[in-house]
C-alpha positions as CSV (number, residue, x, y, z in Angstrom):
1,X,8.3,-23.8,-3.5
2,X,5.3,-25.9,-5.0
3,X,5.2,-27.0,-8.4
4,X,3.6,-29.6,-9.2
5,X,0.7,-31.1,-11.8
6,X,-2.1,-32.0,-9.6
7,X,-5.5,-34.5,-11.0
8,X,-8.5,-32.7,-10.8
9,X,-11.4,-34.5,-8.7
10,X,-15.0,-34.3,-8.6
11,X,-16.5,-33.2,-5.1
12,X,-19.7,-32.4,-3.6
13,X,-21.0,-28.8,-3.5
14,X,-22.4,-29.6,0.0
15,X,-19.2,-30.6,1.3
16,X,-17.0,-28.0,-0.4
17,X,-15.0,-26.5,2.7
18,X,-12.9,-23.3,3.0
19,X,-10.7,-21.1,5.3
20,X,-9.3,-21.4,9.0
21,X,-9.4,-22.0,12.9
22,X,-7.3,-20.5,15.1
23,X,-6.8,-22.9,18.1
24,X,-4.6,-23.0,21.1
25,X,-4.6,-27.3,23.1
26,X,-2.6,-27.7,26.3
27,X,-2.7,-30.3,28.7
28,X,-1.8,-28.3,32.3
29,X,0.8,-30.2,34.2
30,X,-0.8,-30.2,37.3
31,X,-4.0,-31.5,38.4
32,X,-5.7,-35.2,38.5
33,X,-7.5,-36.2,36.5
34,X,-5.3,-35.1,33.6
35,X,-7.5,-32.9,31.5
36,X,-6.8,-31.7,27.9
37,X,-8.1,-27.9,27.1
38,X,-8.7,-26.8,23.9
39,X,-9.0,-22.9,23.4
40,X,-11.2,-22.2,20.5
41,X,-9.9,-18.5,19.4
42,X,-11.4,-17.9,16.0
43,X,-11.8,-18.6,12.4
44,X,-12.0,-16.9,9.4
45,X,-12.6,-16.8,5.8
46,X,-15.2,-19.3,6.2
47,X,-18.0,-21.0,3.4
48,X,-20.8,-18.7,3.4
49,X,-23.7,-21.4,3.8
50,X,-26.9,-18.8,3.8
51,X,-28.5,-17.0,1.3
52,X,-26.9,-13.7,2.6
53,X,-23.5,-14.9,1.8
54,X,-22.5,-15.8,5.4
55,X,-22.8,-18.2,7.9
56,X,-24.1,-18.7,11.5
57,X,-20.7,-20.5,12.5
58,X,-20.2,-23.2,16.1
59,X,-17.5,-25.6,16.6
60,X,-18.1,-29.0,17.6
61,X,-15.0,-30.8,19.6
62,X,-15.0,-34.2,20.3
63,X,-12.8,-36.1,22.8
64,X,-12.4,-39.8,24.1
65,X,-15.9,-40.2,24.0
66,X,-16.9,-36.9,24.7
67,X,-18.8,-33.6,22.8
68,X,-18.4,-29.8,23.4
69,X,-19.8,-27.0,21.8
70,X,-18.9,-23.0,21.4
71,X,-21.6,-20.8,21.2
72,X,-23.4,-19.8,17.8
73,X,-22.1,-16.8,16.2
74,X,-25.0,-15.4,13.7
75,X,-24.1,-13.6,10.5
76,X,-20.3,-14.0,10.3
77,X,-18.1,-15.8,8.1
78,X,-14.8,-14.8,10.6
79,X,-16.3,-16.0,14.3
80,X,-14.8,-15.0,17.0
81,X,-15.7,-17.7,20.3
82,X,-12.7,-17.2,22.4
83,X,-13.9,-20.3,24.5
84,X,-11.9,-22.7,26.6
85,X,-13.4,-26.1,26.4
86,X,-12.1,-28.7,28.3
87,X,-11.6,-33.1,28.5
88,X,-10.8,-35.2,31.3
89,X,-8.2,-37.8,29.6
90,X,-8.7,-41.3,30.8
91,X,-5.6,-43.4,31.8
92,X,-4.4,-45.7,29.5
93,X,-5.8,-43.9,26.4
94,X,-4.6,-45.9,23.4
95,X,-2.7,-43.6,21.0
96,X,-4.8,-43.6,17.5
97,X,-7.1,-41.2,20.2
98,X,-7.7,-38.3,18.6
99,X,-9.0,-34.6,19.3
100,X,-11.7,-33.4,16.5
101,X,-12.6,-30.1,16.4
102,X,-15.4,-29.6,13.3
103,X,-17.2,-26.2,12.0
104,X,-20.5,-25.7,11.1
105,X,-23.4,-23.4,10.1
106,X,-26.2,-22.9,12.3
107,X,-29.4,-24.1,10.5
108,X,-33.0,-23.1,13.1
109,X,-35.0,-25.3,10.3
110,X,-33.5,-28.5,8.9
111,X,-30.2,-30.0,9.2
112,X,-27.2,-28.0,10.1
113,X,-24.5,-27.1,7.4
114,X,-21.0,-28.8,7.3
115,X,-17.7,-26.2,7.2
116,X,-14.6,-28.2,8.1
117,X,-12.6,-29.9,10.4
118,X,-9.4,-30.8,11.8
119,X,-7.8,-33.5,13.6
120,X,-5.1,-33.7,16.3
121,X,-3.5,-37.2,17.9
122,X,-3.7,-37.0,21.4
123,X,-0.4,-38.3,21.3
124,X,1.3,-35.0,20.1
125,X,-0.9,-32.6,22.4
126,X,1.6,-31.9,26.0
127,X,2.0,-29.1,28.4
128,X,3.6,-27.3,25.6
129,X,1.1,-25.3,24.0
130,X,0.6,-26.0,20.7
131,X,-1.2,-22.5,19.2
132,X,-2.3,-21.6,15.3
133,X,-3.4,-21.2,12.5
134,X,-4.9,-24.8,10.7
135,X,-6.5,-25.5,7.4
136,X,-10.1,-26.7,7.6
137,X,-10.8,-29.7,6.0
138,X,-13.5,-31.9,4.8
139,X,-14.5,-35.2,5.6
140,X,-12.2,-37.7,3.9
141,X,-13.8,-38.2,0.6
142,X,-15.4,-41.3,-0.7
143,X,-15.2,-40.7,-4.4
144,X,-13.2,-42.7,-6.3
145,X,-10.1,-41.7,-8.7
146,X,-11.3,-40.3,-12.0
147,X,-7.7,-41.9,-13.4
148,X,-7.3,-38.2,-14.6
149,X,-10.2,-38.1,-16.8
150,X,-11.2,-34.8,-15.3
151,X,-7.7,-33.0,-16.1
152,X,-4.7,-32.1,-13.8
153,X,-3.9,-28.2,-12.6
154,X,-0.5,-26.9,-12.6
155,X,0.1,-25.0,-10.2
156,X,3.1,-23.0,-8.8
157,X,3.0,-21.6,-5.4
158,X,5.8,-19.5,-3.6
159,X,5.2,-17.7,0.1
160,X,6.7,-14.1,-0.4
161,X,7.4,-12.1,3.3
162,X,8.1,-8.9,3.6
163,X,9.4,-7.7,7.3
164,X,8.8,-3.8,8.0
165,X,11.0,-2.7,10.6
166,X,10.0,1.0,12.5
167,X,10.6,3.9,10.4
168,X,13.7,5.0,12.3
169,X,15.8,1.7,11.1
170,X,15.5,3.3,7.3
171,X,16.4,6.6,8.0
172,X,20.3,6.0,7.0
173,X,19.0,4.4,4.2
174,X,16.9,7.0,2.9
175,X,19.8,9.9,3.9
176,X,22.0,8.1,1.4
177,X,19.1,7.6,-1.0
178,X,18.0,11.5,-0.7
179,X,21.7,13.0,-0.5
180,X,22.2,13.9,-4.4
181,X,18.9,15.5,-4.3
182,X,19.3,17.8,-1.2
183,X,23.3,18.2,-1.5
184,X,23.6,18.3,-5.5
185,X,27.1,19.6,-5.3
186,X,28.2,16.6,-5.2
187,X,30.3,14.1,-8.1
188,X,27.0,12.9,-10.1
189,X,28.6,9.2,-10.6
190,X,29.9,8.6,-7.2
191,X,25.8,9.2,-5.4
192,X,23.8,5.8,-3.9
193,X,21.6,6.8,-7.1
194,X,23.7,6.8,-9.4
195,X,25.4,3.4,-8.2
196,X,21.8,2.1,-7.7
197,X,21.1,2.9,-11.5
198,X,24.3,1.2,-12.9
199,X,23.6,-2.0,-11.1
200,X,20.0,-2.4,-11.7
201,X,18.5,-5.1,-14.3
202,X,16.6,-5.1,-16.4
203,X,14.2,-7.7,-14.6
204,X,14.2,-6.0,-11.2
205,X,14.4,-1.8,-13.0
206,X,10.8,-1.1,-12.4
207,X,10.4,-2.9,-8.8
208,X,13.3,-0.5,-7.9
209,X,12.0,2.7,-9.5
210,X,8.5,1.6,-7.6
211,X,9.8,1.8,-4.6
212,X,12.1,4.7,-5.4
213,X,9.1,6.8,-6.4
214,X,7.1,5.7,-3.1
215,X,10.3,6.8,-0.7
216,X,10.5,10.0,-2.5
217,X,6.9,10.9,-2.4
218,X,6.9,10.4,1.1
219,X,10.0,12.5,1.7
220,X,8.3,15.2,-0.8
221,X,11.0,14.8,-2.8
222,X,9.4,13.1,-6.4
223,X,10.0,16.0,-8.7
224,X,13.5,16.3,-7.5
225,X,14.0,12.7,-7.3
226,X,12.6,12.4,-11.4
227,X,14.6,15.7,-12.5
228,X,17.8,14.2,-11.4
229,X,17.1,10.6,-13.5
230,X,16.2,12.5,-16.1
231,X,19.1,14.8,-16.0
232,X,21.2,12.0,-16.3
233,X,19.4,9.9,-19.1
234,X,19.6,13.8,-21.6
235,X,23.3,13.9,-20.4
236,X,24.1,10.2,-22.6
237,X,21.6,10.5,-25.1
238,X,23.4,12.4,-28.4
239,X,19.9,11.4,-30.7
240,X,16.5,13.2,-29.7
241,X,14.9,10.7,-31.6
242,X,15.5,7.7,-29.1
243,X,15.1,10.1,-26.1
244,X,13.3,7.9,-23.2
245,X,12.9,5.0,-25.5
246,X,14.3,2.7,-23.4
247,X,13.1,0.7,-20.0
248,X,15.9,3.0,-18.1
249,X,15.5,4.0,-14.3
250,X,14.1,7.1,-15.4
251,X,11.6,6.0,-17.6
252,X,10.7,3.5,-15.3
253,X,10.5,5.7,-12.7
254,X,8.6,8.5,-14.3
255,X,5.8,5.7,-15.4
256,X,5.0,4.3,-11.8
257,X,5.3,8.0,-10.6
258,X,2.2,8.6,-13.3
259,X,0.5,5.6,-11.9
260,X,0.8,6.2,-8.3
261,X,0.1,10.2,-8.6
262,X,-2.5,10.1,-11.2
263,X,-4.8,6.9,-11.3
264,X,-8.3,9.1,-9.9
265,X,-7.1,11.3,-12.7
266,X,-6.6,8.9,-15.0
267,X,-10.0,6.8,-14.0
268,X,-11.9,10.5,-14.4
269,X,-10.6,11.1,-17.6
270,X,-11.2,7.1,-19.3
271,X,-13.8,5.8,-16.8
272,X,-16.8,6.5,-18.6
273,X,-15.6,6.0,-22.1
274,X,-14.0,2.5,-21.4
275,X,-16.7,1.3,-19.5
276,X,-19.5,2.2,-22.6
277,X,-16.8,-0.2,-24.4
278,X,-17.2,-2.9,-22.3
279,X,-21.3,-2.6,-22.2
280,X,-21.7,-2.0,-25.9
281,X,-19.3,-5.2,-27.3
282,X,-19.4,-4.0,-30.5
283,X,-17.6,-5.3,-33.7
284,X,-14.3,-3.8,-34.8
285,X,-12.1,-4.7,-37.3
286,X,-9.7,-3.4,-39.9
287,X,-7.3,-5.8,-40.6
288,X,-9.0,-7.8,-44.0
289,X,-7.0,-11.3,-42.9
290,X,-9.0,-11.0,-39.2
291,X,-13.1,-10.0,-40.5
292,X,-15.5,-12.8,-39.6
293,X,-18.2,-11.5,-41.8
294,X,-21.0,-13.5,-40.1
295,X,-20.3,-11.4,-37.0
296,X,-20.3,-8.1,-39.3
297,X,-24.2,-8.3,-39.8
298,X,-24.5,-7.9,-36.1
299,X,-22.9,-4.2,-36.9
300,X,-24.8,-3.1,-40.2
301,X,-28.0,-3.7,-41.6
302,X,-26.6,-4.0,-45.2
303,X,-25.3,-7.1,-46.7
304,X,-24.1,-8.4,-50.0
305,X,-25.6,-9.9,-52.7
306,X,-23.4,-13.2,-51.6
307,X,-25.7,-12.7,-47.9
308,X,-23.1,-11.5,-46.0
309,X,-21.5,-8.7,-45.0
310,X,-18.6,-7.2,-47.5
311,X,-14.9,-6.4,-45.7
312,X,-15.8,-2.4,-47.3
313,X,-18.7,-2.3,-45.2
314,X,-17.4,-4.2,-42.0
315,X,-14.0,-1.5,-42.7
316,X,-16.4,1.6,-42.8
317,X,-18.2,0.8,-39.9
318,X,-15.4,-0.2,-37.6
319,X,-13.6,2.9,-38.7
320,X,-16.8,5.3,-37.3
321,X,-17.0,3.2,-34.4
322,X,-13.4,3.9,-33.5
323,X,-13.0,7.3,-34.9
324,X,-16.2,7.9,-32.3
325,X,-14.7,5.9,-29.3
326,X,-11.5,8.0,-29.6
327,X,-13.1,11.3,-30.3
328,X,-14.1,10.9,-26.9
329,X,-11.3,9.6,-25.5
330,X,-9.2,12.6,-27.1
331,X,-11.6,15.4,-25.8
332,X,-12.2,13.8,-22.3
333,X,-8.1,13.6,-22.3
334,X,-7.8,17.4,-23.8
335,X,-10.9,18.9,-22.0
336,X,-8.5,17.4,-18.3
337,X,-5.9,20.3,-18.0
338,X,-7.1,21.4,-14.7
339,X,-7.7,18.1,-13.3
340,X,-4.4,16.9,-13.8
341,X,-2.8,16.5,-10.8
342,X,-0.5,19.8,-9.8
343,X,2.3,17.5,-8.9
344,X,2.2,15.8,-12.4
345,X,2.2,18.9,-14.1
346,X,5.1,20.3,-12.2
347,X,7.1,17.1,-13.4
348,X,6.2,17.9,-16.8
349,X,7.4,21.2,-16.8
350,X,10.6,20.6,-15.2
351,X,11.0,17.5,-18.4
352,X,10.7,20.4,-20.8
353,X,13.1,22.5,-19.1
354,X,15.7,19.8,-19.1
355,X,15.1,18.8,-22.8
356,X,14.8,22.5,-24.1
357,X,18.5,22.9,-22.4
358,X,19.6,19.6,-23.9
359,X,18.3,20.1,-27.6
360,X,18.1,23.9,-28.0
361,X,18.5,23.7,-31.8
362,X,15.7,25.1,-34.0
363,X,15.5,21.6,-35.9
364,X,14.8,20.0,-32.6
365,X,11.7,22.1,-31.5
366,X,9.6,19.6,-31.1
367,X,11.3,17.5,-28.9
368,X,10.0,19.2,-25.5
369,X,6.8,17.8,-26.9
370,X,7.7,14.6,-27.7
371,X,9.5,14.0,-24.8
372,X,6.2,14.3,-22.3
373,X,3.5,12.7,-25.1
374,X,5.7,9.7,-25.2
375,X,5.3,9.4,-21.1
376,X,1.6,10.7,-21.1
377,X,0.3,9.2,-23.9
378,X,2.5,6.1,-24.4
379,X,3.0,4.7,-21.1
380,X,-0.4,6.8,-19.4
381,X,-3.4,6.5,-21.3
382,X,-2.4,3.8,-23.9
383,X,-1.8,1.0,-21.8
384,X,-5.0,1.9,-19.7
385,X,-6.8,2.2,-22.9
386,X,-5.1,-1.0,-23.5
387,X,-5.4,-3.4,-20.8
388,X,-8.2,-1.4,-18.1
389,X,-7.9,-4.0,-15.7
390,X,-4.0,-3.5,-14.8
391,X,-5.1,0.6,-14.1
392,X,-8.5,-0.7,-11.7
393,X,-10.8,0.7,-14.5
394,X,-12.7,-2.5,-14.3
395,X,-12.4,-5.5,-12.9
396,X,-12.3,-8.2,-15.2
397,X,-9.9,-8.3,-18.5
398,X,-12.1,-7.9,-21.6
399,X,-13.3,-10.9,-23.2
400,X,-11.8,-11.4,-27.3
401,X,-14.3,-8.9,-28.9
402,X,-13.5,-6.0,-26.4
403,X,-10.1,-6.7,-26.4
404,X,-9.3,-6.2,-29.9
405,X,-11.2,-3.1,-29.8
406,X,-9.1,-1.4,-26.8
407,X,-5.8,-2.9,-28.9
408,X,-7.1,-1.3,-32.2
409,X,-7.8,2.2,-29.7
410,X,-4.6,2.3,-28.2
411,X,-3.0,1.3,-31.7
């Protein structure tokens, strides 16, 4: 439940620290002298301190006086020591005592590399083990406050848990869930579907057809599952014309089907096309209100007798580069038939089936086709023409140039 503006401070490369220890510290009850044992378990996600992007990690506990050390493991950034080291406690130790267990990278030349630390009172250490997880930290810092000269951060953090019980605990669940599909003799407004649908927001509608469409699959029940929603969204809709225009649980639910069934399909088909996008960054624009003209002579070698670049020219150019990018889009999408995935296809057929016996009129012929371009095209391959990253097509949005191309594609 963070949220909170944070100053941003300078700090040193060398001392930047990351990621965790896992530590167990017990003092045994018997025994004399008292000693205190601290279990050194692992750590992970450590700084990589060497050029090949790890480290050659050992932790370094200090104690009333005294210094142990784990052994060295090369090459890792998530060491795993699993070593008991242990301190006899004097008598009388006065409470500020502290435990210090520190991280750092094996160096054989020069000095070795800091990666953290953590403190414990010695006061708060007793026969109870105390046993996790603990943020590495660096050495208090000596740099003064930059009185927010640097800029503050806002940020907004929220822990999110999920418990998964065994599959048996969700079998009544998904019983009630599947019933409409495998008993459909049943009252159509009176199934845990059709309740579910009625009750659903619009806020949560495509978290609930996610997880819909992943319960189904793995009951091998999908096409079923999107036949019935579908069903039931021809059975109130009166005009063709807004057929599946809205964010409804069928809609919903057929687009993250798509997603989840066909994103190899849908990265064989755009891949290569999106990607020559990305590495060619050229200059698109149609819009007259949007041309930056100085940019245009990076696209044609013709300019005008003012010495740059007229909106005509910038306009035919942008148009060949598109009309070329979406040649190929549209023939790498057509030339797919066979690669599209069976289990989409079957969907699709069953959508036309529905719609043909919903809108059998003459005038509405071409509604069956309609009805599966606006899912394939409009909420498929537009949005992954769109925005690639959101579909894993690459892996960083597009910068402003790129961008505005895809939009102008997908447009």
């Amino acid at each position: 439940g963070v949220d909170s503006w944070l100053s941003l401070v300078p700090v040193d490369p060398d001392k930047e620290v990351q990621g965790e220890i896992h530590l167990e510290l017990w003092v045994p009850e018997q025994g004399h002298p008292r000693v205190l044992c601290c279990r050194l378990i692992e750590a992970r996600d450590l700084a990589p301190r060497d050029p090949s992007g790890t480290s050659d990690p050992f932790a370094r506990v200090s104690c009333c006086g005294h210094t142990l050390e784990t052994a060295v493991i090369k090459k890792t950034r998530f060491p795993h020591w699993d070593e008991v080291l242990e301190f006899e406690l004097v008598e009388g130790e006065p409470g500020e005592a502290v435990l210090s267990v520190e991280v750092w990278d094996w160096d054989i030349v020069g000095k070795n590399d800091f990666l953290g630390r953590v403190e414990f009172p010695l006061d708060t250490i007793s026969t109870d083990p105390t046993k996790g997880w603990f943020q590495l930290l660096p050495f208090p810092s000596t740099t003064e406050d930059c009185g927010g000269q640097l800029g503050a951060l806002r940020l907004a953090v929220r822990l999110v848990e999920d418990r998964v019980l065994p599959p048996h605990y969700y079998q009544p669940l998904i019983q009630l869930l599947t019933e409409p599909i495998l008993c459909p003799g049943q009252p159509p407004t009176g199934t845990a579907l059709a309740i579910l649908e009625e009750v659903t927001s619009g806020e949560s509608r495509q978290d609930v057809a996610t997880k819909l469409v992943k319960i189904f699959l793995g009951q091998g029940l999908a096409v079923p599952l999107l036949d019935y929603l579908i069903a039931r969204e021809l059975a109130r809709t009166t005009d063709p014309n807004t057929l599946f225009r809205s964010n409804s649980l069928a809609s919903k639910s057929v687009e993250q089907f798509m997603k989840v069934v066909g994103l190899p399909y849908l990265h064989e088909v755009l891949k290569p096309v999106v990607n020559r996008i990305f590495e060619e960054k050229k200059y698109v624009e149609l819009d007259p209100g949007k041309m930056d003209l100085s940019h245009g002579r990076q696209v044609r070698g013709r300019i005008s007798f003012k010495g740059s670049l007229s909106e005509a020219w910038v306009r035919e150019s942008s148009l060949e580069l598109l009309k070329g990018y979406l040649g190929d889009i549209v023939d790498a999408i057509v030339g797919s038939v066979e690669k599209c995935p069976l289990v989409m296809r079957m969907a699709f057929k069953q959508l036309r089936s529905r719609v043909e016996q919903r809108f059998p009129a003459a005038q509405h012929e071409e509604v069956r086709y309609f009805s599966i371009s606006g899912f394939l095209f409009l909420r498929f391959f537009a949005p992954a023409v769109l925005t690639p990253k959101l579909f894993n097509l690459r892996e960083q949005h597009a910068d402003p140039r790129t961008s505005r191309t895809l939009l102008l594609l997908a447009k």
